[in-house]
N, C-alpha and C positions, 0 to 999 in steps of 0.2 A: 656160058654165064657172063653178063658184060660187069665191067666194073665201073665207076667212076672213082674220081682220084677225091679225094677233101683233103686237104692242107690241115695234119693235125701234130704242130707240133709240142715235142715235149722236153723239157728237161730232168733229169731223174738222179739227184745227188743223194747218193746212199749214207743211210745215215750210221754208217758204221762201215769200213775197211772189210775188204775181200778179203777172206784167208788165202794165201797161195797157192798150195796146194790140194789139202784132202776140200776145201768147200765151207771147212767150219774156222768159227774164232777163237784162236787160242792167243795168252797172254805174251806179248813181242817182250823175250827175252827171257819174263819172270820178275821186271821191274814193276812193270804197269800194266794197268787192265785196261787203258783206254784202248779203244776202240777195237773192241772185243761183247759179244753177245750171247747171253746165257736163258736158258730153261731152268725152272725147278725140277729135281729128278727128287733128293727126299728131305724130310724136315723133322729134326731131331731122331735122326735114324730111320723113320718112317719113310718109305716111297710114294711117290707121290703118281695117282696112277688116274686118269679120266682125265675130264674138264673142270672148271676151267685152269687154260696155261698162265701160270706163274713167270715172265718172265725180270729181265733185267741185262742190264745195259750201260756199258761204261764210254764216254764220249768228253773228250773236251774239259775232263775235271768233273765231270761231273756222271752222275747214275738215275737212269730213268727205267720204268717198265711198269707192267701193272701187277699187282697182289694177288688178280683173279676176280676181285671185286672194283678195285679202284687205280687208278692210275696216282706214279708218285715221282717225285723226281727229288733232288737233293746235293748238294758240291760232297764229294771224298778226296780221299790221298789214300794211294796205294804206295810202299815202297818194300820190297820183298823183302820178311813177310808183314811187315806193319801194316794194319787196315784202319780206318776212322773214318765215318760217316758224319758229313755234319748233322749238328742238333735241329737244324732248320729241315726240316723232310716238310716238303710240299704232298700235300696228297688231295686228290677229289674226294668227292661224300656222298657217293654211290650208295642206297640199302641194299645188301644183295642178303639172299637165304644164308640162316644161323651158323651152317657147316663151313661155308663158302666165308662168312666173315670172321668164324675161329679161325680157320686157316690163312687168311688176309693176315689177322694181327700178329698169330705165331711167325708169319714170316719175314714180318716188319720188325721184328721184336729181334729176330733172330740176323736180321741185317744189318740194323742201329748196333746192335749189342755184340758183333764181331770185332775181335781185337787181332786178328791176323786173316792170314787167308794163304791158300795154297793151290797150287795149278797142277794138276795129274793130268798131263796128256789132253781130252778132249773134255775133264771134270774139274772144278771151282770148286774149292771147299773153303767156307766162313769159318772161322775158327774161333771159341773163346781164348781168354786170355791163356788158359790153362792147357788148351790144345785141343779140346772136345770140339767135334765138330758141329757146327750149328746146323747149317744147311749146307746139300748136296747140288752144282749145277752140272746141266750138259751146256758142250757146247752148241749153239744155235748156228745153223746152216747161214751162210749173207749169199748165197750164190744163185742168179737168176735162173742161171742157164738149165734150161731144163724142165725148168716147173711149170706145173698147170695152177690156175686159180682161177674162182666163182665167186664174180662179185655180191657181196652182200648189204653193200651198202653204197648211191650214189648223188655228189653232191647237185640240186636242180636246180643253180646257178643260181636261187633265193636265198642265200646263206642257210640253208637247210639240207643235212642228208638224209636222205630218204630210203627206205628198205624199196625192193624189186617188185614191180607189180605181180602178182600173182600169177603164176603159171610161166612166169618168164625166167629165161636165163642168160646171164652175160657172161664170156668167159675170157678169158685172158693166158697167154701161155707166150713161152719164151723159148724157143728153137736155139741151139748148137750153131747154126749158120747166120746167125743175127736177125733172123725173123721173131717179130710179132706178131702173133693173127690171135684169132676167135673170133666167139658171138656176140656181137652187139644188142641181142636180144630178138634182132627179126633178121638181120644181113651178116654175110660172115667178112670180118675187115682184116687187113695183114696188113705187114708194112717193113720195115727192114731197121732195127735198133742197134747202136755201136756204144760200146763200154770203152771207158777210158777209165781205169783208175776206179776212181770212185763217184761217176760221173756218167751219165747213161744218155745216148741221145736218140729223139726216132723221128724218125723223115714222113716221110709222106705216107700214109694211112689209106691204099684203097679198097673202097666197100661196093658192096653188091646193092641190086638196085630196087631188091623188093619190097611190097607195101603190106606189111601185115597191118590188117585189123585187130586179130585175135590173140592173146588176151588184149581189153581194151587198153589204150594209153601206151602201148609197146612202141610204138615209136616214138612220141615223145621220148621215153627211156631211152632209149636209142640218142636220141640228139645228145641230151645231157650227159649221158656215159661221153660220147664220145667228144663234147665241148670237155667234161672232166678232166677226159686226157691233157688235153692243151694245154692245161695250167698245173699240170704236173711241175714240183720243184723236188720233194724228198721223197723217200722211198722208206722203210720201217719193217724189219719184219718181228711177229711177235709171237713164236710159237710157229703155228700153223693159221698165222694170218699175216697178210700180207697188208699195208697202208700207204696209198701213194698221195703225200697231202702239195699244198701249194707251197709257193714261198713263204706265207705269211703265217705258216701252222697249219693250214685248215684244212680237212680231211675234203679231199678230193673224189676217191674212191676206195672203199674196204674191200676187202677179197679175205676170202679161206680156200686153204690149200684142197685143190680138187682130189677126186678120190683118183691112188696111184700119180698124182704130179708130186 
């Protein structure tokens, strides 16, 4: 099978610190949460069990992630165990189903309304003033190596992202030995990616040279997946989704965590 080479490069600044050792983010020391990433696991005692993921995200002063319905972001001050959420919580205004939006507010409600907070090992716990706990986090994996993803959504270079034509798949995964490869949707592309820190680079990109027709428009998808890459700047992960946007914010391409990656 021949390849040719395409020049696709990318930059990939993760948006949140590698844990060391086990994979996951845990709080550096017990002072502060920055740059540390969490799951909801339960909410007012309740666990929290299906879709959608609840997460949250502490970076740079501030906490972002989504509710399950909407996305929010906000400035706090963590100082062990003091917690305070500013009053200014930016949020989208997403309608999502009744259940999906009790649980949105209860969790908002439950985040604003924490006056401490505590770090167990691989679990975040909000705390009321009194000591009750609000809500229960895990820690969120940041580590590439390893994982497989199927993209779910990709940007067509119209300021528009678009879901997967029908019947197609793209996939993406991240090899132990610095390789990239998957599906582009009709060619299978690799290429070779080095981590620095929190900083990810990947060199040249070669793909195979076949022309699907079927399903229609599969190749276009193909170009744009793989122009997507190019303008990679951050990385995101949310749960068991993955987000590789530009420099400017903009979602480049979505991915969910493949089955077994």
């Amino acid at each position: 099978m021949r390849f040719m080479v395409r020049r696709v490069f990318g930059l990939l600044v993760l948006g949140a610190a590698l844990a060391s050792a086990g994979g996951v983010a845990a709080a550096p020391g017990g002072s502060s949460l920055d740059g540390t990433a969490w799951v909801l696991a339960s909410l007012d005692g309740h666990a929290i069990t299906g879709s959608p993921t609840v997460t949250l995200q502490f970076e740079g002063g501030r906490l972002s992630g989504t509710d399950g319905c909407n996305r929010f972001s906000a400035g706090y001050t963590a100082t062990d165990p003091v917690f305070e959420v500013s009053p200014q919580l930016a949020s989208t205004r997403m309608a999502c189903p009744p259940a999906v939006e009790a649980q949105s507010r209860a969790f908002l409600a439950a985040l604003t309304g924490a006056k401490r907070y505590r770090v167990q090992g691989a679990r975040l716990e909000l705390l009321a003033e009194d000591g009750t706990t609000l809500a229960a986090l895990a820690a969120q994996s940041l580590v590439l190596t390893g994982t497989s993803w199927r993209a779910t959504g990709i940007n067509n270079g119209r300021q528009a992202v678009v879901s997967l034509v029908n019947g197609s798949s793209v996939t993406l995964s991240f090899g132990a030995d610095g390789d990239a490869s998957g599906i582009g949707g009709c060619n299978r592309y690799s290429g070779h990616y080095e981590a620095i820190g929190s900083h990810i680079t990947i060199g040249r990109i070669a793909v195979t040279q076949m022309n699907c027709a079927d399903p229609p428009g599969v190749m276009e998808q193909e170009q744009a997946y793989l122009r997507a890459l190019g303008t990679v700047s951050t990385v995101r992960f949310e749960g068991n989704r993955l987000e590789l946007r530009t420099a400017d914010g903009a979602l480049a391409v979505g991915f969910e965590r493949a089955c077994g990656g």
